[in-house]
C-alpha positions as CSV (number, residue, x, y, z in Angstrom):
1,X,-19.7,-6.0,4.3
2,X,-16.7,-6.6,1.7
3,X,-16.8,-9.0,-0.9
4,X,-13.8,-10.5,0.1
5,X,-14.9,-10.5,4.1
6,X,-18.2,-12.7,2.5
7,X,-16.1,-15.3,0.9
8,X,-14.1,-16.1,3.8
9,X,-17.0,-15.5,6.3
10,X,-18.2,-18.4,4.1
11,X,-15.1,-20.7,4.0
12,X,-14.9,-20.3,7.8
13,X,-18.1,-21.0,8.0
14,X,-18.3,-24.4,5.9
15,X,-15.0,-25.3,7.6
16,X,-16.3,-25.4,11.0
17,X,-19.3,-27.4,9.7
18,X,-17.1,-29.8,8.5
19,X,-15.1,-30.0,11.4
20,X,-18.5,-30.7,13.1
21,X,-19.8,-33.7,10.7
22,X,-16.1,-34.8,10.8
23,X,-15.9,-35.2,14.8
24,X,-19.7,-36.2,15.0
25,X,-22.2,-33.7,15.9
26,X,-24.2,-35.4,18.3
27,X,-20.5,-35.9,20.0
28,X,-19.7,-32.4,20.0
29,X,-23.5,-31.8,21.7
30,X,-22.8,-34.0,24.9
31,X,-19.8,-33.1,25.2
32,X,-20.8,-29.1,25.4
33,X,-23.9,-30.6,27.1
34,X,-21.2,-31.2,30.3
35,X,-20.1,-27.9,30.4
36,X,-23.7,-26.7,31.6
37,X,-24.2,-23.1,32.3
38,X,-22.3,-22.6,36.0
39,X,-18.9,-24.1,33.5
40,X,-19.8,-21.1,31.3
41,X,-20.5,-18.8,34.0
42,X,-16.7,-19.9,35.8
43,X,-15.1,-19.4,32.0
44,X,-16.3,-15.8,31.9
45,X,-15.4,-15.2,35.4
46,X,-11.6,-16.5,35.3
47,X,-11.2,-14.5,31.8
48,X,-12.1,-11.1,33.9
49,X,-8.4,-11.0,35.6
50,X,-7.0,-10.7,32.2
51,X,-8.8,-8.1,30.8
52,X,-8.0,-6.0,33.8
53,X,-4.3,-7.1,33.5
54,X,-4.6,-5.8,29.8
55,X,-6.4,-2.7,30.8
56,X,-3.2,-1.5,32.6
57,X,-0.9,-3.0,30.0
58,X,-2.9,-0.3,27.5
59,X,-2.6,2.0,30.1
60,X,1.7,1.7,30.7
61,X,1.6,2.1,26.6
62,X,-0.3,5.3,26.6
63,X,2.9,7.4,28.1
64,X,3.4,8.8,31.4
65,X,0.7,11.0,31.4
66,X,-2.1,8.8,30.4
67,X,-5.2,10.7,29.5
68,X,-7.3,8.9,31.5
69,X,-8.2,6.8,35.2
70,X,-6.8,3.2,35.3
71,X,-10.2,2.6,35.9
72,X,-11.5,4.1,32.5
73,X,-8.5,2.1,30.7
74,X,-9.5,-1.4,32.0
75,X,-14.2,-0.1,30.7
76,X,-12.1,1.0,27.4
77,X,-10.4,-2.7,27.6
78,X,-13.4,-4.0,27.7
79,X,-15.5,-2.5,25.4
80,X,-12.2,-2.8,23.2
81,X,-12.1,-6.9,23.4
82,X,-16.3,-6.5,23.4
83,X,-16.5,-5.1,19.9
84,X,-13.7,-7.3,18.9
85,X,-15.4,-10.3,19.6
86,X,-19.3,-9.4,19.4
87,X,-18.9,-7.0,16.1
88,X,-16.0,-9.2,13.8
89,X,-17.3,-7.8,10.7
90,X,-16.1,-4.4,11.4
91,X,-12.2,-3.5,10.4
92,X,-10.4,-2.5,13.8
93,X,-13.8,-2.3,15.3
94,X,-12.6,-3.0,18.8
95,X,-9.8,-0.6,18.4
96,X,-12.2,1.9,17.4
97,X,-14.9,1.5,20.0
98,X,-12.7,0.7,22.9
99,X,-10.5,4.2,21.8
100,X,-14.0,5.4,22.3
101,X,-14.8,4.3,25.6
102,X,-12.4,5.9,26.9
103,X,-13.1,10.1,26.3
104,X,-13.3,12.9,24.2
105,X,-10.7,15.9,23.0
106,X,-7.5,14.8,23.1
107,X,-8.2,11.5,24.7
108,X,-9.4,9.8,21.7
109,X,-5.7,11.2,20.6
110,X,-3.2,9.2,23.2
111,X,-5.7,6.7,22.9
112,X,-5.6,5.7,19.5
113,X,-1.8,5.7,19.5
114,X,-1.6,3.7,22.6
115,X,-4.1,1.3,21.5
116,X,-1.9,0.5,18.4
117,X,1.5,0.7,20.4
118,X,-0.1,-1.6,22.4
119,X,-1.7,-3.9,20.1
120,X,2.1,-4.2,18.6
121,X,3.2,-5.1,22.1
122,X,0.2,-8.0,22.8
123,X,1.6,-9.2,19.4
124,X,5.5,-9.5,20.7
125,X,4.5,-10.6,23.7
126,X,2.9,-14.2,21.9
127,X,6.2,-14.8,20.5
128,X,7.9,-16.4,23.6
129,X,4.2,-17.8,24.6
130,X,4.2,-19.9,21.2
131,X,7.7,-20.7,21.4
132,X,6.7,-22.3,24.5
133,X,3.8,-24.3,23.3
134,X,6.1,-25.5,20.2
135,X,8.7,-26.4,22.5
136,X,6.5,-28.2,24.6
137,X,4.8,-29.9,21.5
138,X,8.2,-31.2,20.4
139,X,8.6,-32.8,24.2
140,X,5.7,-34.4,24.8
141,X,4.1,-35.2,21.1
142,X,5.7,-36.6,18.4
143,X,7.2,-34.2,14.9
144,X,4.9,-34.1,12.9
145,X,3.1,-31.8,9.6
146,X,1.3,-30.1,12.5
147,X,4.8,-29.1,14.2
148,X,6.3,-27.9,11.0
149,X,2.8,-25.8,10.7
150,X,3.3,-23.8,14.2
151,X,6.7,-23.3,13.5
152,X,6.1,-21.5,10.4
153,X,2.9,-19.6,12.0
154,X,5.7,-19.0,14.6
155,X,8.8,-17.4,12.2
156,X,6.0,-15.9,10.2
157,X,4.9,-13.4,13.8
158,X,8.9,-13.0,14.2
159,X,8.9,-11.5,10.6
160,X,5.9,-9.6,11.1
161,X,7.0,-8.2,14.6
162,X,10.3,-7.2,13.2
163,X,8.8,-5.3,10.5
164,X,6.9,-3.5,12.9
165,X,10.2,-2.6,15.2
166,X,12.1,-1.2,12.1
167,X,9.2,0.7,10.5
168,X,8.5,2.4,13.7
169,X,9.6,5.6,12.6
170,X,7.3,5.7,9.9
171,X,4.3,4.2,11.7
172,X,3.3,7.6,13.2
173,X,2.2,8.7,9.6
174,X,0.8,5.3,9.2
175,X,-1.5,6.0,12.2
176,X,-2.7,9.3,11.4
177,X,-3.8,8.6,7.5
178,X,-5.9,5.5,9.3
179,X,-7.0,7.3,12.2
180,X,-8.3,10.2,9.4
181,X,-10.0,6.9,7.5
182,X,-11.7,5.8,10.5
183,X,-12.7,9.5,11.4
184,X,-14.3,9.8,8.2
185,X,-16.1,6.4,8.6
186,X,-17.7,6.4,11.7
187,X,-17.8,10.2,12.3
188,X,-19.8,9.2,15.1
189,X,-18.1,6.9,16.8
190,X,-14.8,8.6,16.4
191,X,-14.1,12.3,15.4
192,X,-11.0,13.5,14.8
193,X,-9.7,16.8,13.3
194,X,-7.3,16.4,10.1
195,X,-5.2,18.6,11.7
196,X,-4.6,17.5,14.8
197,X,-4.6,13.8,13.4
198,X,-1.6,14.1,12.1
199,X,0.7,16.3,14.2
200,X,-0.8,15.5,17.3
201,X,-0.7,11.2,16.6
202,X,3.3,11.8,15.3
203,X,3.8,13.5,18.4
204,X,2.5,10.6,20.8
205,X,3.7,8.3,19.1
206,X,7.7,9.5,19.4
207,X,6.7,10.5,23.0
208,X,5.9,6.9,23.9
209,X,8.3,5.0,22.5
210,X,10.8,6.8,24.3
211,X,9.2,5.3,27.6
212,X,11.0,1.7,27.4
213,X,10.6,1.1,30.6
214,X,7.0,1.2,31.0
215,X,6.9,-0.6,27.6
216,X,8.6,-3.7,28.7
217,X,6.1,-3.7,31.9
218,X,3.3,-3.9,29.3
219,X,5.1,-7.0,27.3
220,X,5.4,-8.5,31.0
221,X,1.8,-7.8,31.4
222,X,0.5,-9.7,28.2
223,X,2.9,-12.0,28.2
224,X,1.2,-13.0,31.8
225,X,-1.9,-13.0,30.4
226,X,-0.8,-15.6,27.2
227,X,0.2,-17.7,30.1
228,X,-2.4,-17.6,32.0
229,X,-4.6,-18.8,28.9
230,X,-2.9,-22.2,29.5
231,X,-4.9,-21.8,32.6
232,X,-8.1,-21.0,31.0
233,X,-8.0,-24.1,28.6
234,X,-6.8,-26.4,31.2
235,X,-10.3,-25.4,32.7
236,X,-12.2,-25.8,29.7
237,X,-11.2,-29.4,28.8
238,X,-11.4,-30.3,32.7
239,X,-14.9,-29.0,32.6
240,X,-15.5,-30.9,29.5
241,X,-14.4,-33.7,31.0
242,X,-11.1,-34.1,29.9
243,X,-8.1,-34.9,31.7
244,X,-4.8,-33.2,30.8
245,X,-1.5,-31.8,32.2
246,X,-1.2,-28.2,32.3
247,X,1.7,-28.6,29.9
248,X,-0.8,-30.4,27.3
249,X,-3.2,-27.4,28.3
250,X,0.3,-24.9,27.3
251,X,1.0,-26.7,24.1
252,X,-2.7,-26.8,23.2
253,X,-3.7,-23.0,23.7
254,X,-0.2,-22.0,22.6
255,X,-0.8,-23.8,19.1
256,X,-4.4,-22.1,18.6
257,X,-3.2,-18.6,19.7
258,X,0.1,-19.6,17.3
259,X,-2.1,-20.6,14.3
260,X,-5.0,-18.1,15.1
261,X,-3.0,-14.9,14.4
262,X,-2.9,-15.7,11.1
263,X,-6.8,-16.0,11.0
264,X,-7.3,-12.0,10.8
265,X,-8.6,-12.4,7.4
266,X,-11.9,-14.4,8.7
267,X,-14.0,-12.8,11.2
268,X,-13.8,-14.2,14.4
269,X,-11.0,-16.1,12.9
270,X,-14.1,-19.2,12.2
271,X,-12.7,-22.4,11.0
272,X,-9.3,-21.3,12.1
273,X,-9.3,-21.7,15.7
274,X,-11.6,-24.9,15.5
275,X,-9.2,-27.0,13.3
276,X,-6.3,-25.6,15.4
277,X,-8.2,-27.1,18.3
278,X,-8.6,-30.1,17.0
279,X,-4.9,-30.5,15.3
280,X,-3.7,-29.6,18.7
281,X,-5.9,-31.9,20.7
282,X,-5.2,-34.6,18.4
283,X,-1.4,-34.6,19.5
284,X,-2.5,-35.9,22.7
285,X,-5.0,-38.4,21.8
286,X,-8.1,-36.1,22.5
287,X,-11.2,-36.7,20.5
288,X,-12.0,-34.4,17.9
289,X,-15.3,-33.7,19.7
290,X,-14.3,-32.3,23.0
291,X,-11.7,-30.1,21.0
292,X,-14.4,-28.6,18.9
293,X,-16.7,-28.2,22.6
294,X,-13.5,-26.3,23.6
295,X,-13.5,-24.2,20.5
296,X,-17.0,-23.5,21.2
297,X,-16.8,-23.0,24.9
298,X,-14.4,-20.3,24.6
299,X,-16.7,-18.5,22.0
300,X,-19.8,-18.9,24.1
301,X,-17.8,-17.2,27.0
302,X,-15.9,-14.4,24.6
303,X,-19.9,-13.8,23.6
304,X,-21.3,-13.3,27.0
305,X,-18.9,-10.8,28.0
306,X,-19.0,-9.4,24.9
307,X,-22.8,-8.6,24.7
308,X,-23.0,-8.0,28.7
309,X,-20.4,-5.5,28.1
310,X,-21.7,-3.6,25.0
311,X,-25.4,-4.0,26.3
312,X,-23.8,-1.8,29.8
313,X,-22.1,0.7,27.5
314,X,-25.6,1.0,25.3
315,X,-27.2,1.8,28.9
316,X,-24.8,4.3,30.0
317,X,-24.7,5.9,26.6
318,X,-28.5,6.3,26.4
319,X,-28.4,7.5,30.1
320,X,-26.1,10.3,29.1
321,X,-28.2,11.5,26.2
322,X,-31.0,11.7,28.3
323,X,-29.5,13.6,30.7
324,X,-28.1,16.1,28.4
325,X,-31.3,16.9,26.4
326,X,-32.7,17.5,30.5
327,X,-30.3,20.0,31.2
C-alpha cells in the first residue's frame, strides 16, 4: 500500500471515530441495533435492480457489437462494484477485476474501454442527480456553509466532466498507456499485449463514441439508478427508525453522492461519506446518530454483496482450474 493511501486511510479512519464519539457511540449502536439482520438482508436486496440496470448501461457503452452476453455484463458488474467496495486499497481495482469477469482475447479489450467510457458516463449522469438534491436542499433547508459546500462539490464534477468531453480525443492514448500499467501489474489478473493495447483500445474507443445514441441510453440508465438511491436511503432511515419525505431522502443521498466523489483519495471514501451523512441529516433535524447508522448500514450492505459476490467468483474460478488440470 502507498504511503500516501496510509495517511489518508488514517485521517478517514480517525474521522469517522470522531464522528462516532461526537454523535455518541452507544447512540449510534441502538440505533444500528434497529436495523437487525432481515433490514440488512432488504438493503442488499433492493440494491440488486441497480446493478443489473448498470450491467446493461456498461453493456450499451461497449458498442454495438458487445463482446459478450447481457448476462456476462451484469457477473462483470458485479464483480466490478464487488472489488470496488470489498478491495478499496487497490487503484481501479473494480475496473480491473470486473474487465476481468467478463472474458479473455479481445474481450478484456472492448471491455476495458467500455468500462472507462462508461465510468465517464456514471460520472455525467450524477450531475443532474446532485443538482437535484441542491436544489431540493435550497427548498426545504435553510442556506447555509453546507449549501455553499455541495455547490462547489457540484461546479467542481461540471469542470471535471468537461474536461473529460474535450480531452476525449486524446483519452484513447490515455487508456492504453494505463491499460499497459495495469497489464504489467497484475499480469494475472489482466494480460494484455503492448501491441494490441494500443491500436486495438484507440480503435474502440473512436468506434464507441460514434454510437450517441446508445450512449445517451446509458446516461438514462445511471441517471435512473442515482435516483433510485433516493429510494434506497428513504429505506435506510425508515428502517432506522426515522421518518422523512422522499425529498429529504433526495436531498440527503444527493449531498453524500455530491460530496463523496470527491472522496476518491480515501479508500472507501471513510470519513467522507459519514460527515456528509451527518451534515446532510443535520439539515433536517436528524440526530447525528441515526446518520452515522445510515452511513454504516449502507456499508454493511455494499460488504455483503461484495464478499458474496467475490466468494462466487473464487468458487467458479477454482472450479474451472480443476476442470482444466482433469482434462
Amino acid at each position: 500500500m502507498q504511503r500516501g493511501t496510509v495517511i489518508a486511510l488514517t485521517i478517514g479512519v480517525a474521522a469517522v471515530a470522531a464522528a462516532v464519539v461526537r454523535a455518541g457511540a452507544g447512540a449510534v449502536a441502538r440505533a444500528l441495533e434497529s436495523l437487525h439482520l432481515s433490514g440488512l438482508l432488504v438493503l442488499a436486496l433492493l440494491h440488486l435492480p441497480i446493478i443489473v440496470l448498470m450491467g446493461f448501461a456498461w453493456r450499451l457503452a461497449s458498442g454495438d457489437d458487445p463482446p459478450a452476453s447481457p448476462s456476462r455484463f451484469l457477473w462483470a458488474r458485479f464483480v466490478r462494484d464487488a472489488a470496488g467496495e470489498v478491495l478499496p486499497f487497490l487503484y481501479l481495482g473494480g475496473v480491473v477485476f470486473g474487465v476481468r469477469a467478463l472474458g479473455r482475447g479481445r474481450t478484456i479489450t472492448l471491455g476495458a474501454v467500455s468500462a472507462c467510457i462508461d465510468g465517464a458516463i456514471e460520472l455525467a449522469a450524477k450531475l443532474p442527480y446532485v443538482l437535484a438534491a441542491l436544489l431540493t436542499l435550497l427548498a426545504l433547508g435553510p442556506q447555509t456553509h453546507f449549501t455553499r459546500l455541495l455547490f462547489l462539490a457540484f461546479a467542481a464534477t461540471c469542470v471535471v466532466v468537461a474536461s473529460l468531453a474535450v480531452a476525449r480525443r486524446s483519452l484513447g492514448a490515455s487508456l492504453g498507456a494505463m491499460a499497459r500499467a495495469v497489464s504489467a501489474r497484475w499480469p494475472a489478473v489482466l494480460s494484455l499485449d503492448d501491441g494490441d493495447a494500443g491500436r486495438d483500445l484507440q480503435a474502440c474507443f473512436d468506434r464507441i463514441l460514434r454510437l450517441r445514441l446508445r450512449l445517451w441510453s446509458g446516461f438514462a440508465l445511471h441517471l435512473c439508478c442515482w435516483c433510485l438511491g433516493a429510494g434506497e436511503a428513504w429505506v435506510i432511515f425508515r428502517l432506522l427508525g426515522v421518518d422523512l419525505t422522499l425529498s429529504q431522502a433526495l436531498a440527503i443521498d444527493g449531498t453524500v453522492v455530491g460530496l463523496r466523489t470527491f472522496g476518491f483519495m480515501v479508500p472507501a471514501a471513510a470519513g467522507v461519506q459519514e460527515v456528509s451523512y451527518m451534515l446532510a441529516a443535520a439539515v433536517f433535524g436528524i440526530p447525528p446518530a441515526a446518520a452515522i447508522a445510515a452511513s454504516f448500514a449502507r456499508r454493511a450492505r455494499d460488504l455483503v454483496l461484495g464478499v458474496g459476490t467475490l466468494g462466487i467468483a473464487a468458487i467458479g474460478d477454482a472450479s474451472s482450474a480443476l476442470m482444466r488440470l482433469r482434462y
